[in-house]
Rosetta silent file (secondary structure, phi, psi, omega in degrees, C-alpha in Angstrom):
SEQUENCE: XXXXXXXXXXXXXXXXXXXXXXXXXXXXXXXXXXXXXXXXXXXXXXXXXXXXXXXXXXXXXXXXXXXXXXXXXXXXXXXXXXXXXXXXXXXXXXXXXXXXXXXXXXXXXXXXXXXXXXXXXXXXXXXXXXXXXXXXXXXXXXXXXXXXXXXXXXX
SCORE:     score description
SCORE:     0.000 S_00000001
   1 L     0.000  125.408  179.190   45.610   37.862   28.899 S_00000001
   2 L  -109.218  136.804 -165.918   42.124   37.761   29.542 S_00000001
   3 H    -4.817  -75.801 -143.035   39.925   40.029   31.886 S_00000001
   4 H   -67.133   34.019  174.852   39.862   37.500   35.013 S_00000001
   5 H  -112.619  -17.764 -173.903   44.137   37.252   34.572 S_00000001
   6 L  -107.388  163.198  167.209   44.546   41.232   35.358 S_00000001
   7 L  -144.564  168.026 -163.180   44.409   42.718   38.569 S_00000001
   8 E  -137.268  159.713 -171.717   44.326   45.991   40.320 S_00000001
   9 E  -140.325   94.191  166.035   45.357   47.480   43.608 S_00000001
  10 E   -96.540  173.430 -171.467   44.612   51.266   44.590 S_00000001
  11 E   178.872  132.185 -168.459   45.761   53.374   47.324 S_00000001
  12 L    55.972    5.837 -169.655   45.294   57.342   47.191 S_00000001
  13 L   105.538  -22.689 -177.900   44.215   58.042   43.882 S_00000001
  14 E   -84.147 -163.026 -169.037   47.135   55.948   42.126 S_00000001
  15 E   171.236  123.153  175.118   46.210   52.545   40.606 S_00000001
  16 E  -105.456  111.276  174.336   48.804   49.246   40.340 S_00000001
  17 E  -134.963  164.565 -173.457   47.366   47.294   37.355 S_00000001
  18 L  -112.903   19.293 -164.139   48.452   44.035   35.280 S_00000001
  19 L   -81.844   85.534  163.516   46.099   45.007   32.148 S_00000001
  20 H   -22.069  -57.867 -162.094   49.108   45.363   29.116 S_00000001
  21 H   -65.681  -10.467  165.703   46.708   47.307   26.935 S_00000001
  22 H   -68.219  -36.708 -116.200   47.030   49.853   29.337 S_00000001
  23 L   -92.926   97.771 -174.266   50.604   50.162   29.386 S_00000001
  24 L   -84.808  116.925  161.136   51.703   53.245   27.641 S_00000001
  25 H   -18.193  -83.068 -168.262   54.015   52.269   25.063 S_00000001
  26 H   -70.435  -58.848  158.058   55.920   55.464   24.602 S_00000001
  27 H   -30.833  -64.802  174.530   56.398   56.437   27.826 S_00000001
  28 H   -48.258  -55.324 -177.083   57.643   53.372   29.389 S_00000001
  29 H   -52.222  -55.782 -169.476   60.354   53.090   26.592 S_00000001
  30 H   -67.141  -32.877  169.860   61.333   56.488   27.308 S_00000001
  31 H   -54.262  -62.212 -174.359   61.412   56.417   31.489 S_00000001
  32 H   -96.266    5.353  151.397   63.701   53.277   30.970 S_00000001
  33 H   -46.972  -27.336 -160.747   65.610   54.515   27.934 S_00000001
  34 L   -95.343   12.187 -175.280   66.938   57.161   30.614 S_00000001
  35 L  -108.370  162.977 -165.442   68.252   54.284   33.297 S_00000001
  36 L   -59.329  -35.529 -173.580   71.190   53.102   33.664 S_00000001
  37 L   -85.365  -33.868 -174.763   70.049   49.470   33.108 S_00000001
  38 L  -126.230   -3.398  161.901   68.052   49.883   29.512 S_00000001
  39 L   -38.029  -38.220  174.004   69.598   52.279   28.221 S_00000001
  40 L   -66.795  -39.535 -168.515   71.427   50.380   25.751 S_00000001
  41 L   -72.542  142.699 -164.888   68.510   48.288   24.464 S_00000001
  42 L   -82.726  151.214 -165.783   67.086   48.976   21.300 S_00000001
  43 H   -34.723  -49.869 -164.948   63.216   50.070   21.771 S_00000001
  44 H   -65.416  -22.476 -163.166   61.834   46.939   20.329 S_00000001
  45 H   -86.363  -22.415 -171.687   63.505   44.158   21.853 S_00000001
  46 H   -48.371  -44.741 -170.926   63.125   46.408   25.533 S_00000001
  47 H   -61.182  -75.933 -167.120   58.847   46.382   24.558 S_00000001
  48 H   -28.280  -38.754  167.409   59.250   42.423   23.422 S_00000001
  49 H   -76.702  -31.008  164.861   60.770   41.729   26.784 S_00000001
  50 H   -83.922  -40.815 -176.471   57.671   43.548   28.526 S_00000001
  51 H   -53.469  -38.887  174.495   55.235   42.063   26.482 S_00000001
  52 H   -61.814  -16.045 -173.682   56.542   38.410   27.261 S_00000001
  53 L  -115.325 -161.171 -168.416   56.500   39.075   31.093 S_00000001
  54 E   -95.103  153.964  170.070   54.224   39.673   33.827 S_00000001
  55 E  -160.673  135.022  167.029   54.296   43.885   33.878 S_00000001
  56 E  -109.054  124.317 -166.280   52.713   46.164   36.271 S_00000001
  57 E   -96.132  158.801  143.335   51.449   49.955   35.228 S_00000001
  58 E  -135.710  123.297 -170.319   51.175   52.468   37.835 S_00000001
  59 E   -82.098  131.130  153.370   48.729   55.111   37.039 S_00000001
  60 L   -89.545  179.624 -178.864   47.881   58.491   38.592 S_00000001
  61 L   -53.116  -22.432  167.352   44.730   59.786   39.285 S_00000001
  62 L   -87.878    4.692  173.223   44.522   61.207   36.039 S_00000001
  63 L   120.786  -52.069  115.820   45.414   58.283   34.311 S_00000001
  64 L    56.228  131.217  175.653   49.387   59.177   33.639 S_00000001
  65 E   -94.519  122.998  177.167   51.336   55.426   33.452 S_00000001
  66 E   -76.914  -53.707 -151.078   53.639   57.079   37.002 S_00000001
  67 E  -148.301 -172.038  147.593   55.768   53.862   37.053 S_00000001
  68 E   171.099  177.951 -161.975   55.743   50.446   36.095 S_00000001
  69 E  -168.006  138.039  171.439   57.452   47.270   36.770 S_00000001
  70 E  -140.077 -158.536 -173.693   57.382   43.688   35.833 S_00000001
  71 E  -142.610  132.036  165.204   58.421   39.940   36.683 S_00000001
  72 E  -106.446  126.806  169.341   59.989   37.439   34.173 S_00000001
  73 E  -169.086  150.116 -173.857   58.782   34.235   35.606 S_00000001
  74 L   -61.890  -32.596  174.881   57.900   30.662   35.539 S_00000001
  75 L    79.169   26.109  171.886   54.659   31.659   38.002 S_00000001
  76 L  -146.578   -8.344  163.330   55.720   28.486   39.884 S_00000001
  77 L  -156.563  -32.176  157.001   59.044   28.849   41.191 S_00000001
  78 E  -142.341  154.410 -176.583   61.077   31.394   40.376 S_00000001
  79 E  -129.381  164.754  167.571   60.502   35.203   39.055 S_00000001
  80 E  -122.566  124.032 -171.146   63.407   38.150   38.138 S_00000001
  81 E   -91.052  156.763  174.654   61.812   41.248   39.166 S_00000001
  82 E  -148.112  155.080  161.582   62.680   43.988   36.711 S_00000001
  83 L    69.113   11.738 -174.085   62.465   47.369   35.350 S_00000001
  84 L   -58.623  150.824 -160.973   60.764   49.001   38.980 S_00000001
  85 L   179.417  111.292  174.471   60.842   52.375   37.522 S_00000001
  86 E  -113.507  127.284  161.623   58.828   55.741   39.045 S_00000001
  87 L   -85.592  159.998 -157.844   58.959   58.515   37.385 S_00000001
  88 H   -38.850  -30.251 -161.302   60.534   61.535   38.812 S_00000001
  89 H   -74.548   13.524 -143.867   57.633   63.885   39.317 S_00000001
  90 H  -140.258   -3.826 -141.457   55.999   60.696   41.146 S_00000001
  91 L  -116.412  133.351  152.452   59.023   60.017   43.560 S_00000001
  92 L   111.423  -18.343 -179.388   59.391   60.718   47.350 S_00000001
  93 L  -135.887   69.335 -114.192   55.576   59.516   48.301 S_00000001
  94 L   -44.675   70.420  154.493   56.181   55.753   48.250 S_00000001
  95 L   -71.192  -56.194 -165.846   54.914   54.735   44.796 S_00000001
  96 L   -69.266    6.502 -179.413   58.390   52.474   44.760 S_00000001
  97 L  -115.575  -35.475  164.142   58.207   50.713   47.593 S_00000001
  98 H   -58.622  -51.762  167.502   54.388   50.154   46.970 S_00000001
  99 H   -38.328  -55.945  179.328   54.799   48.502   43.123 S_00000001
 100 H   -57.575  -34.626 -162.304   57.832   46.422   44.754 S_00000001
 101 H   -96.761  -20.469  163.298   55.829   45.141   47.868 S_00000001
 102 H   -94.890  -13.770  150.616   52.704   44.236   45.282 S_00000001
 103 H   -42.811  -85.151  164.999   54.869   42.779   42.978 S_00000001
 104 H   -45.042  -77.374  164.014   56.172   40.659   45.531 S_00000001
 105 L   -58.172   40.449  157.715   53.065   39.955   47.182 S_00000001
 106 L   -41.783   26.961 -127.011   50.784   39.068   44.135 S_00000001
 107 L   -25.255  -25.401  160.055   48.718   36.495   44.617 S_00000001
 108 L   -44.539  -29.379 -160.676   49.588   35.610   40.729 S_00000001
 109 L  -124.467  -13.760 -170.313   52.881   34.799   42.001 S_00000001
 110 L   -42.562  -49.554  130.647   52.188   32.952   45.559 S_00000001
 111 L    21.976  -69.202 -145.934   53.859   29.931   43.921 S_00000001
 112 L  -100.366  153.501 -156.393   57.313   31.469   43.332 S_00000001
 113 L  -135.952  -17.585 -145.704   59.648   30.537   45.937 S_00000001
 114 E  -143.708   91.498  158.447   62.565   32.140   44.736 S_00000001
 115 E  -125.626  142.445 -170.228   62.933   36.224   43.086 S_00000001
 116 E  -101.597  123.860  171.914   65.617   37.483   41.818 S_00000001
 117 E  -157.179  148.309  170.771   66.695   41.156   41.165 S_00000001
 118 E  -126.866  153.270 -161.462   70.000   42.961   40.478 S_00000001
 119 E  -158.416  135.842 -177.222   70.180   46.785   41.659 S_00000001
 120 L  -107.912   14.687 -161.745   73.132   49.280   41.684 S_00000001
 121 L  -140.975  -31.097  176.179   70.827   51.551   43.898 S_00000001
 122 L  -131.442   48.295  160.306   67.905   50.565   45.956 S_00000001
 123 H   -50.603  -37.271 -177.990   69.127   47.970   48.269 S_00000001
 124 H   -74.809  -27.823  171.420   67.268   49.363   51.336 S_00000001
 125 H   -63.606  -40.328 -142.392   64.155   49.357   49.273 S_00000001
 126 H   -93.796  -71.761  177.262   64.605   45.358   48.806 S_00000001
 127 H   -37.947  -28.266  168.664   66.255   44.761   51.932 S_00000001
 128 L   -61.086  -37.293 -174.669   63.064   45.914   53.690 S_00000001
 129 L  -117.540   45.404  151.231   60.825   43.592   52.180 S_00000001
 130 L    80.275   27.557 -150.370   63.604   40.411   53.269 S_00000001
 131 L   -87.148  176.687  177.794   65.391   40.529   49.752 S_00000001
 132 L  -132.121  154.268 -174.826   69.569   39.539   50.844 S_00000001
 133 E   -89.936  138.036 -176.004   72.571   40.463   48.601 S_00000001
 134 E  -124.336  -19.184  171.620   73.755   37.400   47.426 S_00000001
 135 E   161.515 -174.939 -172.745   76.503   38.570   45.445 S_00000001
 136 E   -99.530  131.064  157.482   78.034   41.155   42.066 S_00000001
 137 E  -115.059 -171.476 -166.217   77.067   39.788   38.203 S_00000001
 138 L   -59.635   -9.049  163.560   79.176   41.212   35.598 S_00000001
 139 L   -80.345   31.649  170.256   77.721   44.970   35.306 S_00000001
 140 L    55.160   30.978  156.609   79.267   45.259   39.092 S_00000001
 141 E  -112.287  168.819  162.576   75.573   45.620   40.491 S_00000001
 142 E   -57.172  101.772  179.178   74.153   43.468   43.353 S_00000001
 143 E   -97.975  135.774 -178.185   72.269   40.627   42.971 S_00000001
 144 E  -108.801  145.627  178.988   69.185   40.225   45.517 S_00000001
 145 E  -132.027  139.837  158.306   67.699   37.140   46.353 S_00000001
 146 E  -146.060  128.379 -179.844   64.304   36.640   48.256 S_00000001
 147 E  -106.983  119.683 -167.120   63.873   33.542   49.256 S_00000001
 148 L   -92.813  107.521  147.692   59.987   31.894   50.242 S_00000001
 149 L     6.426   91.471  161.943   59.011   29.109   52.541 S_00000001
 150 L    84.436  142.101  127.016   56.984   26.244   50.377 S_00000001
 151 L   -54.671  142.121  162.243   55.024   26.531   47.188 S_00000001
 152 L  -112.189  124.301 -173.475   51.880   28.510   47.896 S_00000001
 153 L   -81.329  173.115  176.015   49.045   26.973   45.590 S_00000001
 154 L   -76.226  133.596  167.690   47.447   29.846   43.150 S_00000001
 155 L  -116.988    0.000    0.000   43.975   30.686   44.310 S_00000001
């Protein structure tokens, strides 16, 4: 990924960025080692699936990766949002609904017509920002759909 490919967002003191080399490694495996969703997966193939996608850090003011989050995606029609993930002490003053609503609204992604998410937990989070339950896949969670008007070219 090269400089003009990352982008950044701030708000308060936090920082939403798309720079990998940022990413801390050992943290992120351990924040989604504890969920319900990644638990199973062995460390390496979990990092191998974030390196391969689009992934968003969220930083605190001291630097701290707070969250993170990414997109598996074509960047032209459809993405699977994945892995939204705050950590606790970081919870309650809307880092997760900010990462989700810049996710979605990337400009990186204006393109995609079609994301994808499955969630045993934050439906209201989704639903706010127009995702619809479309149905159960085989862990019994929900699969969310958000569905977009048109291609949007890339600027």
């Amino acid at each position: 990924m090269s400089s003009s490919d990352v982008s950044s967002w701030s708000r308060h003191g936090f920082e939403i960025n798309t720079d990998k080399s940022r990413l801390d490694k050992e943290s992120i495996l351990k924040m989604l080692g504890a969920t319900y969703w990644a638990s199973e997966v062995p460390p390496d193939v979990l990092w191998t699936s974030i390196v391969n996608s689009h992934a968003y850090g969220l930083y605190s003011p001291d630097g701290e990766q707070a969250g993170f989050g990414r997109m598996v995606t074509d960047m032209t029609r459809f993405a699977w949002m994945s892995d939204v993930y705050i950590l606790p002490v970081h919870r309650g003053n809307g880092h997760g609904k900010w990462i989700v609503e810049t996710m979605v609204n990337d400009p990186a992604l204006a393109a995609v017509t079609r994301i994808m998410l499955s969630t045993n937990d934050a439906h209201a989070l989704y639903e706010r920002l127009g995702f619809r339950i479309i149905g159960d896949n085989e862990e019994g969670r929900q699969t969310m759909q958000l569905k977009r008007p048109g291609s949007r070219p890339r600027s």
